[in-house]
Biopython code that builds the backbone (N, CA, C, O; Angstrom):
import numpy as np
from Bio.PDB.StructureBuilder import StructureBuilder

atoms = [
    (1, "UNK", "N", (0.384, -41.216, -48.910)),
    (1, "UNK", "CA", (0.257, -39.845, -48.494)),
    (1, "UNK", "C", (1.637, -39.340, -48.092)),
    (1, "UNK", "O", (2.281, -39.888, -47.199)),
    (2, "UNK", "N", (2.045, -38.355, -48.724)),
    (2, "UNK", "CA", (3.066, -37.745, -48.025)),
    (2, "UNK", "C", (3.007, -36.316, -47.425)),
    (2, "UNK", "O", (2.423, -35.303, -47.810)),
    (3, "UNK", "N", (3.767, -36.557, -46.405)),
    (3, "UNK", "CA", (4.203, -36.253, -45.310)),
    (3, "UNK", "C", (5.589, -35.091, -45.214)),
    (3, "UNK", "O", (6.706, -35.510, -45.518)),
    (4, "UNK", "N", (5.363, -33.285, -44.668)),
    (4, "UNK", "CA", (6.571, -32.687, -44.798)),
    (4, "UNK", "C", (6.435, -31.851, -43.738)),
    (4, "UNK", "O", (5.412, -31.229, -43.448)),
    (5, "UNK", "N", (7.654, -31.836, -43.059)),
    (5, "UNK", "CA", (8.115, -31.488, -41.372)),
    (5, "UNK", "C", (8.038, -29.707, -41.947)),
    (5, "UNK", "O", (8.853, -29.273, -42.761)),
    (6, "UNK", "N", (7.199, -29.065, -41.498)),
    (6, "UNK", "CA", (7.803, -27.130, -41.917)),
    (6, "UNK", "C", (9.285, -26.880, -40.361)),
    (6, "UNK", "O", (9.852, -27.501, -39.462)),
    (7, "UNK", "N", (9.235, -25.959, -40.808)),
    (7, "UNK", "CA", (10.328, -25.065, -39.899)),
    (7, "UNK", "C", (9.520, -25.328, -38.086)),
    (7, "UNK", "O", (10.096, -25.589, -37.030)),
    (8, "UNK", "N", (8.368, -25.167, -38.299)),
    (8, "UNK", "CA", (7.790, -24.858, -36.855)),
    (8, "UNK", "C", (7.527, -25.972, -36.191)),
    (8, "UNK", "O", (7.342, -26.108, -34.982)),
    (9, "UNK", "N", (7.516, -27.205, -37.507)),
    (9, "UNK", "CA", (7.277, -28.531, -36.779)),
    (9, "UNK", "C", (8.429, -29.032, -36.545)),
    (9, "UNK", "O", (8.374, -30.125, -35.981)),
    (10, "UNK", "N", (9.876, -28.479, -36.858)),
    (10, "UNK", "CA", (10.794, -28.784, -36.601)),
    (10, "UNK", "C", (11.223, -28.274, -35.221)),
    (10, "UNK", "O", (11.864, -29.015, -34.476)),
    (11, "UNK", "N", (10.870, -26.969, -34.842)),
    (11, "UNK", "CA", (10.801, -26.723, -33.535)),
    (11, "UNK", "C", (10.250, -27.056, -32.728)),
    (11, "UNK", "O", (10.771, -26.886, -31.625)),
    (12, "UNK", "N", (9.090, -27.620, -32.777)),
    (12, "UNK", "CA", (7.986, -27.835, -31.911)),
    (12, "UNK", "C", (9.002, -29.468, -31.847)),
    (12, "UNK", "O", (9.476, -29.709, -30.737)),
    (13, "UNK", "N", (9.231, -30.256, -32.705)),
    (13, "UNK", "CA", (9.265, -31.613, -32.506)),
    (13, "UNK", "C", (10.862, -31.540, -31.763)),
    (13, "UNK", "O", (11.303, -32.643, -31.442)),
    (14, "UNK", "N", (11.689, -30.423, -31.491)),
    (14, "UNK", "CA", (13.110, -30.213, -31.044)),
    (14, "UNK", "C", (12.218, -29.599, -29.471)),
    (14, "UNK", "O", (12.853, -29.856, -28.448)),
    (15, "UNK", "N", (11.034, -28.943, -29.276)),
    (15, "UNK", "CA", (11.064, -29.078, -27.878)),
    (15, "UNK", "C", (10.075, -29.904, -27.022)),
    (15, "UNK", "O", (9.763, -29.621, -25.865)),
    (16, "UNK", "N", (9.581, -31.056, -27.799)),
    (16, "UNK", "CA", (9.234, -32.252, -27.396)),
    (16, "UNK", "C", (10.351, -33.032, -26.649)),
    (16, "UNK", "O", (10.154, -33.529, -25.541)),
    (17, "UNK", "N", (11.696, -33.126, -27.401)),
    (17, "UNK", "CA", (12.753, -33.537, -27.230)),
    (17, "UNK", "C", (12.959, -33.422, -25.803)),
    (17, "UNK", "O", (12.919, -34.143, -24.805)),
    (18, "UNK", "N", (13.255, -31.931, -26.191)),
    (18, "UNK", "CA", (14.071, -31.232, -24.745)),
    (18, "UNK", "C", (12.843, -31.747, -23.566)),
    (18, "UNK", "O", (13.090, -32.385, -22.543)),
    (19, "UNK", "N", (11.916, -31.429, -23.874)),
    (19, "UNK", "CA", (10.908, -31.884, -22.306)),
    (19, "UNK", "C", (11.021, -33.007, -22.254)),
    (19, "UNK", "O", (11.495, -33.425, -21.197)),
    (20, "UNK", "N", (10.646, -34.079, -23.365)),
    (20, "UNK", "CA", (11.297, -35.507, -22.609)),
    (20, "UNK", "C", (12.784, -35.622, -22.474)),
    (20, "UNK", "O", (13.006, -36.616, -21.782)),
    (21, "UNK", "N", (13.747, -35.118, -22.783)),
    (21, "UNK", "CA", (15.140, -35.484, -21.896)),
    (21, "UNK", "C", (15.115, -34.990, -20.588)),
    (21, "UNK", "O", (15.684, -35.571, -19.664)),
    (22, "UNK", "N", (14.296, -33.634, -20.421)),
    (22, "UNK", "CA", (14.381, -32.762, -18.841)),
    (22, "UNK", "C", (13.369, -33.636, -18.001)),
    (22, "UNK", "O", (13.611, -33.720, -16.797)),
    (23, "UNK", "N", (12.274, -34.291, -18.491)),
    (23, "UNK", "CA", (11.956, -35.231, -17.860)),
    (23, "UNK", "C", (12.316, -36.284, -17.397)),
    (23, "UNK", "O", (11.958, -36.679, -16.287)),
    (24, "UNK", "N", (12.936, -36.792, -18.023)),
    (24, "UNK", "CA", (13.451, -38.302, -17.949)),
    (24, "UNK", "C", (15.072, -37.669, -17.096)),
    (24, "UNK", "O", (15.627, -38.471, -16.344)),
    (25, "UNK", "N", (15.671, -36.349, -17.270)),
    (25, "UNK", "CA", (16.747, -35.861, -16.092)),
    (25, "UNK", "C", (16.613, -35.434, -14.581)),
    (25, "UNK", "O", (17.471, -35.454, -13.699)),
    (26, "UNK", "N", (15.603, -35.135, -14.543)),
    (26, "UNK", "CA", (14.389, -34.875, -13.041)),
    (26, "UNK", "C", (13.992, -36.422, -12.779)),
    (26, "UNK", "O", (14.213, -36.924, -11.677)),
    (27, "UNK", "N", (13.541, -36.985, -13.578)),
    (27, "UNK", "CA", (12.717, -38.183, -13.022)),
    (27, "UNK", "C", (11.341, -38.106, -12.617)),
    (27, "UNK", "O", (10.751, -38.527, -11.623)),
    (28, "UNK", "N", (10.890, -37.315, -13.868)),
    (28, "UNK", "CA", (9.471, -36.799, -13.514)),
    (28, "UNK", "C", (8.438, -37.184, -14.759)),
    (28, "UNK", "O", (8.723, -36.872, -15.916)),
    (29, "UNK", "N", (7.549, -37.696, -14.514)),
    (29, "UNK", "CA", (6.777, -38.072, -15.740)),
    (29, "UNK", "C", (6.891, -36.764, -16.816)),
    (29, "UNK", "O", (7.358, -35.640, -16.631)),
    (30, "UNK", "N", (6.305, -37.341, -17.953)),
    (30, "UNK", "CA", (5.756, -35.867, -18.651)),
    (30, "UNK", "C", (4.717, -36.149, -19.598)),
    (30, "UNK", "O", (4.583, -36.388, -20.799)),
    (31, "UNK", "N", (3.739, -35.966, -18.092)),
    (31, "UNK", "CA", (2.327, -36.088, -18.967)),
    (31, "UNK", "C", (1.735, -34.896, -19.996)),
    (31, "UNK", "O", (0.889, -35.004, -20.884)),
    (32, "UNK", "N", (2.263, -34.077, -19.686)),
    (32, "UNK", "CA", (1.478, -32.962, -20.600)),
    (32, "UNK", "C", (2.237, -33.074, -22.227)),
    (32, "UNK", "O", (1.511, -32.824, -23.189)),
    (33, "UNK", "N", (3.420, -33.382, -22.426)),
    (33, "UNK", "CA", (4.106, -33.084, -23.604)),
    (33, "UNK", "C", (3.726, -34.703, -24.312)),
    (33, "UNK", "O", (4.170, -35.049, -25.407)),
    (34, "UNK", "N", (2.849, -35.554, -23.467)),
    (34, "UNK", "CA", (2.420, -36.583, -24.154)),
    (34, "UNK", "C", (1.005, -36.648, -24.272)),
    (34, "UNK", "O", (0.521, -37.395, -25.123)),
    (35, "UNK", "N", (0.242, -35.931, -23.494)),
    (35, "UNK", "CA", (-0.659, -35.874, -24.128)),
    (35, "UNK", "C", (-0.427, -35.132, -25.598)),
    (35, "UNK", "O", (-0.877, -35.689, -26.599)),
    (36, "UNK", "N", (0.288, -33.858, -25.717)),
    (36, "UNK", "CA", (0.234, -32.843, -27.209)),
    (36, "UNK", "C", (0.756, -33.886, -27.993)),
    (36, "UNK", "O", (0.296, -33.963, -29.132)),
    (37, "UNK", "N", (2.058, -35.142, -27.479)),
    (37, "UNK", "CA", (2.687, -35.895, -28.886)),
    (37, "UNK", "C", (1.093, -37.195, -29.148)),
    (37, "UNK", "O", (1.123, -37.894, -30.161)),
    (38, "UNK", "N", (0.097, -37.313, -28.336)),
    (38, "UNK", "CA", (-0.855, -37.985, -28.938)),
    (38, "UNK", "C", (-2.278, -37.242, -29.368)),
    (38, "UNK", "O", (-3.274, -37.828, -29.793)),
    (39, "UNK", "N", (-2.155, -35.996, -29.183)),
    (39, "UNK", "CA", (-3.047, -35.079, -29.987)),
    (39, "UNK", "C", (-2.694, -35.207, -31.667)),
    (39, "UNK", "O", (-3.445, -35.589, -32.565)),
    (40, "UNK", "N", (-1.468, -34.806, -31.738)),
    (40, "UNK", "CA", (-0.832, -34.728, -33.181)),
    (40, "UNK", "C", (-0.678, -36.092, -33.931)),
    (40, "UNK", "O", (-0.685, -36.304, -35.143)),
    (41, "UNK", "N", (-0.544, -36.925, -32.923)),
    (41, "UNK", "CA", (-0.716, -38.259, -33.520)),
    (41, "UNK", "C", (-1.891, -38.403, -34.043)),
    (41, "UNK", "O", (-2.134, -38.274, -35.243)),
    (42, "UNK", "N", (-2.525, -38.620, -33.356)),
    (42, "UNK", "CA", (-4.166, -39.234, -33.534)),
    (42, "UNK", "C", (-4.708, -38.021, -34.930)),
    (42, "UNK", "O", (-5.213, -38.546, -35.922)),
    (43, "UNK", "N", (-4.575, -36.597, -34.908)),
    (43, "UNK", "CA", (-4.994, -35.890, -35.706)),
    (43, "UNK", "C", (-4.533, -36.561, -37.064)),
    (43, "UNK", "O", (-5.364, -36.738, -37.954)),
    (44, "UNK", "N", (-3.675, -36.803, -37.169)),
    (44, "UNK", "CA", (-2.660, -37.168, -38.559)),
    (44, "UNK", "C", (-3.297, -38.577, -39.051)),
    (44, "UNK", "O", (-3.986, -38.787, -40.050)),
    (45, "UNK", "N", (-2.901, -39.393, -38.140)),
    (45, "UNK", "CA", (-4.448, -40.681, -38.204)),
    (45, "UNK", "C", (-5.543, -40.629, -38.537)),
    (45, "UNK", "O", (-6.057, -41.574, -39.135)),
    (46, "UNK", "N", (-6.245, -39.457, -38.229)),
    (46, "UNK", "CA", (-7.564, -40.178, -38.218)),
    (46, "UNK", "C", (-7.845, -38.903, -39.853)),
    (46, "UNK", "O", (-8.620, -39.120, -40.785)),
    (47, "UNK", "N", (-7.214, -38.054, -39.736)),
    (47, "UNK", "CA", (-7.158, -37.502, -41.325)),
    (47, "UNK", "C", (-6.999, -37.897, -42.659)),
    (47, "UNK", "O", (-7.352, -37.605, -43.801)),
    (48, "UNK", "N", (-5.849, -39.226, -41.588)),
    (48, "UNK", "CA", (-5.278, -40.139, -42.949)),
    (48, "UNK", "C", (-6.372, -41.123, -43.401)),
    (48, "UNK", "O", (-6.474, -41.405, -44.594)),
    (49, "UNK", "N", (-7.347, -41.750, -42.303)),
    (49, "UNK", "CA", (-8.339, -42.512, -42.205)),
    (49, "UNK", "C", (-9.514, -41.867, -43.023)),
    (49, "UNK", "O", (-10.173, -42.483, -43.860)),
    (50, "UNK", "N", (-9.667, -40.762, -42.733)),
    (50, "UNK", "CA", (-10.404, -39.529, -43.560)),
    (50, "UNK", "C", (-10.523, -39.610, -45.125)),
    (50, "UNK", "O", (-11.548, -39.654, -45.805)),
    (51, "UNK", "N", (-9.080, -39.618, -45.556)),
    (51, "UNK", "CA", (-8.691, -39.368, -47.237)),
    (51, "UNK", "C", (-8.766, -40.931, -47.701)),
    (51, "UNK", "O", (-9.426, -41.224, -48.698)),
    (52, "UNK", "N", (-8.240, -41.685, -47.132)),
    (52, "UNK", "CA", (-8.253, -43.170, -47.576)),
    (52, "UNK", "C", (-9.587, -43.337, -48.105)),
    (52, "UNK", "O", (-10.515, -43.165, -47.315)),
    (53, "UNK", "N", (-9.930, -43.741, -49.685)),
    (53, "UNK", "CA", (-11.008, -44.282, -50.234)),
    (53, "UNK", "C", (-12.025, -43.183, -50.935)),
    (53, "UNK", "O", (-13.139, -43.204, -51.458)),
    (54, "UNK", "N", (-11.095, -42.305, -50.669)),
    (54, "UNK", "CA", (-11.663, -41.030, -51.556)),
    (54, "UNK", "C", (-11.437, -40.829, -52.912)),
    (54, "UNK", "O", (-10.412, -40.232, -53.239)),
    (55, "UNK", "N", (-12.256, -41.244, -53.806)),
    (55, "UNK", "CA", (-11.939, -41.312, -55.371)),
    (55, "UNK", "C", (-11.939, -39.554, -55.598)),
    (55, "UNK", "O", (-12.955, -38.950, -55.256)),
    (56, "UNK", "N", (-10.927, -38.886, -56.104)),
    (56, "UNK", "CA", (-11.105, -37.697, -56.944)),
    (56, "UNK", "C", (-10.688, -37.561, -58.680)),
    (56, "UNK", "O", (-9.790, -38.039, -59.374)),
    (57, "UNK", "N", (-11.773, -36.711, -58.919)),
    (57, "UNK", "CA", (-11.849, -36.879, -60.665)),
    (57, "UNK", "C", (-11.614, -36.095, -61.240)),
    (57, "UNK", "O", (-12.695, -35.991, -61.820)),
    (58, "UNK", "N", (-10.608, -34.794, -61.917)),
    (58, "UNK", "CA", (-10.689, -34.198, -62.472)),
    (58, "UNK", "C", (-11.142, -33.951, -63.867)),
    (58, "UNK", "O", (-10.416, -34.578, -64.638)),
    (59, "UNK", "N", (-12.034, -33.299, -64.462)),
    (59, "UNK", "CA", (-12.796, -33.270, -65.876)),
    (59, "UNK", "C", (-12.633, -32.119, -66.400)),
    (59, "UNK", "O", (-13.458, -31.211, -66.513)),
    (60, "UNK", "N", (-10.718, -32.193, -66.974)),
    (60, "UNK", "CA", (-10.301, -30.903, -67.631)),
    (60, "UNK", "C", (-10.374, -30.871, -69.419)),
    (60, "UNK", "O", (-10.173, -31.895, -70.072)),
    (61, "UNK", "N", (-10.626, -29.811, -69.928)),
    (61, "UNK", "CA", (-11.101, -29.479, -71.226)),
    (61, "UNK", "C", (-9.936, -30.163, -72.358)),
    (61, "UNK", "O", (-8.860, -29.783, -71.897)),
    (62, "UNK", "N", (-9.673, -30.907, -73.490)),
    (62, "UNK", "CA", (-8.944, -31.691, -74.121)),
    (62, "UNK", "C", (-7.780, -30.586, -74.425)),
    (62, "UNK", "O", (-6.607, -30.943, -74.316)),
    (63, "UNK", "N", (-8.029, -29.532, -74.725)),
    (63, "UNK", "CA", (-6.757, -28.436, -74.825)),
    (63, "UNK", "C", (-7.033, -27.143, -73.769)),
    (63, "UNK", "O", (-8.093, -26.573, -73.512)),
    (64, "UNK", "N", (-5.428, -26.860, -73.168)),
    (64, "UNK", "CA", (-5.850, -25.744, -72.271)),
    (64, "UNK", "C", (-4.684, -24.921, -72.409)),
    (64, "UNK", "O", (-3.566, -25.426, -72.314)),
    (65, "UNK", "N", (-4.859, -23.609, -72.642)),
    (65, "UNK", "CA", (-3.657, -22.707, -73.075)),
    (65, "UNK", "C", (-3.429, -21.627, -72.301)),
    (65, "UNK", "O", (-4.345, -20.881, -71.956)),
    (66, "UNK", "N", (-1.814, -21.395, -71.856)),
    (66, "UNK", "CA", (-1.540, -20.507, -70.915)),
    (66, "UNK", "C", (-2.185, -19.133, -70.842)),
    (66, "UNK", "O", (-2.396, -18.426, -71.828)),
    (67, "UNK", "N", (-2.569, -18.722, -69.205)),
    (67, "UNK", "CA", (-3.108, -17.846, -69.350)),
    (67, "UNK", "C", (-4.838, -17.539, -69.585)),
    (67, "UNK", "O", (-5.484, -16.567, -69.192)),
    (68, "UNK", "N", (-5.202, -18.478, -70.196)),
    (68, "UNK", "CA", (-6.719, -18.939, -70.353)),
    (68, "UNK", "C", (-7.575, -19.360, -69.128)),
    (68, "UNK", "O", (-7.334, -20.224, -68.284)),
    (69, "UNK", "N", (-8.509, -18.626, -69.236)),
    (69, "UNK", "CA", (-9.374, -18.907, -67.912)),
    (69, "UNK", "C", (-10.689, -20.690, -68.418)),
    (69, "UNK", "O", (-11.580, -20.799, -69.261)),
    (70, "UNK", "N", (-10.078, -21.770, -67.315)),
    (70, "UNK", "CA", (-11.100, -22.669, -67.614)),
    (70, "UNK", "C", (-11.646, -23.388, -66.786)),
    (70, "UNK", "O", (-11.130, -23.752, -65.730)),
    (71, "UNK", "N", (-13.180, -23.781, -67.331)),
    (71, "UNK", "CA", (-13.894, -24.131, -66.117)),
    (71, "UNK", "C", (-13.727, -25.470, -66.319)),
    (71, "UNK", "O", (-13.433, -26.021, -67.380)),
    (72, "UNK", "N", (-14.015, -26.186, -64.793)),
    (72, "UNK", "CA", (-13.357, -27.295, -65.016)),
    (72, "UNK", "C", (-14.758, -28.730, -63.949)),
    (72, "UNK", "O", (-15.817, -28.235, -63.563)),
    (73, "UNK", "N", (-14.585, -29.787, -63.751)),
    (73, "UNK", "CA", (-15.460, -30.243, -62.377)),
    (73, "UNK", "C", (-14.896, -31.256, -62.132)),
    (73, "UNK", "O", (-14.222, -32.043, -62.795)),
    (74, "UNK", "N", (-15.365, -31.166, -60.646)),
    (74, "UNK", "CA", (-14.322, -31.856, -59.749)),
    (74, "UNK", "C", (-15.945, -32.727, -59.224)),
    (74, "UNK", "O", (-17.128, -32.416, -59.088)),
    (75, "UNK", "N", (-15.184, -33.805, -59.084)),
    (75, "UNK", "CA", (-15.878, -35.359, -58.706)),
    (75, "UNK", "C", (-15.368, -35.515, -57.545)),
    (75, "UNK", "O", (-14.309, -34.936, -57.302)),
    (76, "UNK", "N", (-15.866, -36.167, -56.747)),
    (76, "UNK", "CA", (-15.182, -36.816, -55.471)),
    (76, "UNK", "C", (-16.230, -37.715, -54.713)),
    (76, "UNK", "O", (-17.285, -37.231, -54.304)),
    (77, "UNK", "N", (-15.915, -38.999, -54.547)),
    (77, "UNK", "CA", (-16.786, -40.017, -54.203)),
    (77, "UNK", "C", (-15.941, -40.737, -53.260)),
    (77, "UNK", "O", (-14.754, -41.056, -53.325)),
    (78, "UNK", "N", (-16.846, -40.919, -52.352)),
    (78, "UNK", "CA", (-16.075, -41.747, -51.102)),
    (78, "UNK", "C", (-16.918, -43.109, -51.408)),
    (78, "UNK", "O", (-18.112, -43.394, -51.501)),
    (79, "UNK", "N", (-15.327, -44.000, -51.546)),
    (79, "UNK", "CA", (-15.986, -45.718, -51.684)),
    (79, "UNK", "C", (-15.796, -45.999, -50.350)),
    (79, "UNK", "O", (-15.626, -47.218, -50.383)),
    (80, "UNK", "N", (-15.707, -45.639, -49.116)),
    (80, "UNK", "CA", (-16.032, -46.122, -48.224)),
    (80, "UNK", "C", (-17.285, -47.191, -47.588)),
    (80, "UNK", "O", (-18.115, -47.135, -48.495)),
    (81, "UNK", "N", (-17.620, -47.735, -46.969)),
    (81, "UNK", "CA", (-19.014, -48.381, -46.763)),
    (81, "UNK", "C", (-19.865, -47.773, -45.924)),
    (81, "UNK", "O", (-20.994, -47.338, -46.152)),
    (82, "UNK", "N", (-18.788, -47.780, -44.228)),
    (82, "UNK", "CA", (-19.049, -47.235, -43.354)),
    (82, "UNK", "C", (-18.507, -45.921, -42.771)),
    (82, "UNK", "O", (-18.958, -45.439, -41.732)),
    (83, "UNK", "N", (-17.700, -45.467, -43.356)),
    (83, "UNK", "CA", (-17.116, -44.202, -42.364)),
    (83, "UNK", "C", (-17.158, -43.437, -43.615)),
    (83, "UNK", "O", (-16.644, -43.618, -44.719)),
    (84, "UNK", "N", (-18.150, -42.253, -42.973)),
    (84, "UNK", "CA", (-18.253, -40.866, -43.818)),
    (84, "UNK", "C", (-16.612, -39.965, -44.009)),
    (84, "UNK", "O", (-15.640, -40.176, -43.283)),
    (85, "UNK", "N", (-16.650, -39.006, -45.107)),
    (85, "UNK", "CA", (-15.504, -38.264, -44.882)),
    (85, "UNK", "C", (-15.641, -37.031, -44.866)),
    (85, "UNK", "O", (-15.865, -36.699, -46.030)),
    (86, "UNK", "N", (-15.634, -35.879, -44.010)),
    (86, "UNK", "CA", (-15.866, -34.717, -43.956)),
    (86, "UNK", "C", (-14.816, -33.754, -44.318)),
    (86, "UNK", "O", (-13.681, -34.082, -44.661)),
    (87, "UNK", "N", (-15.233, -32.600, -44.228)),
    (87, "UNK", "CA", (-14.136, -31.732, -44.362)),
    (87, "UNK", "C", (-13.563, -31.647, -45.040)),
    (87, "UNK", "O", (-12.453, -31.341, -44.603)),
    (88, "UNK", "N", (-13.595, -31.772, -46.494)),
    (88, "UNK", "CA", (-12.809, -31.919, -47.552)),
    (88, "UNK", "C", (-12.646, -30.544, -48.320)),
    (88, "UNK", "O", (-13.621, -29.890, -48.690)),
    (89, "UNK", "N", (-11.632, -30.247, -48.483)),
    (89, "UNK", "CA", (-11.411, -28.690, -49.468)),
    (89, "UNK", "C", (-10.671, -29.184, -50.713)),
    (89, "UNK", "O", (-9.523, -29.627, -50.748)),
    (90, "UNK", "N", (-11.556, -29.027, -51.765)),
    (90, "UNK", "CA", (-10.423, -28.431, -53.270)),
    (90, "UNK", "C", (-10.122, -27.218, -53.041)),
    (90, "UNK", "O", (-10.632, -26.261, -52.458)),
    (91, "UNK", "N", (-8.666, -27.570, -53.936)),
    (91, "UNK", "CA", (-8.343, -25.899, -54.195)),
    (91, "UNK", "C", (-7.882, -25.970, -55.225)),
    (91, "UNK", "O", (-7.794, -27.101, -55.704)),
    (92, "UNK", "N", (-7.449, -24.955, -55.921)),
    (92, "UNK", "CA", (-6.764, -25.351, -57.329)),
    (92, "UNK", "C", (-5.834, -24.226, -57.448)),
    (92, "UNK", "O", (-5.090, -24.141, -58.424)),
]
sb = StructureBuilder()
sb.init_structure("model")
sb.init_model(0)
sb.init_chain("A")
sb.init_seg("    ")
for serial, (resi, resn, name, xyz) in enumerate(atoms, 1):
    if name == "N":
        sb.init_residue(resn, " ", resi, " ")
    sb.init_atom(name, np.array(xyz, "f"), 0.0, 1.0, " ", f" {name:<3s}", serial, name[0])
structure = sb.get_structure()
């Protein structure tokens, strides 16, 4: 799975920074900016846990020409055993 930092996660992850250096310059815990760095953690985890074992199938037409409108079907089977996967969006 890959993985790409936008502009805002570049800010957000530059004032994680700054609160743990101003923390750790006070000498003051910083529970709140660790709870948000294990919100974002765990989200990214357990999403990744999510997609893992998800077979997808695309069943596109043998010729397809620019501009042409085509219908197409989308498969998706979770070989998982035990853990369901929700929330899943195609888009195309």
């Amino acid at each position: 799975m890959e993985y790409r930092v936008t502009r805002e996660g570049w800010i957000y992850i530059a004032v994680i920074v700054l609160v743990a250096l101003a923390a750790i310059n006070t000498a003051q815990p910083f529970f709140l900016s660790s709870l948000a760095d294990r919100q974002h953690l765990m989200s990214g985890i357990l999403s990744s846990i999510t997609l893992i074992g998800v077979d997808m199938r695309l069943n596109l037409p043998e010729h397809i020409f620019a501009g042409q409108m085509v219908r197409t079907a989308v498969e998706l089977q979770n070989e998982k055993l035990t853990l369901p996967s929700f929330s899943l969006r195609v888009e195309g």
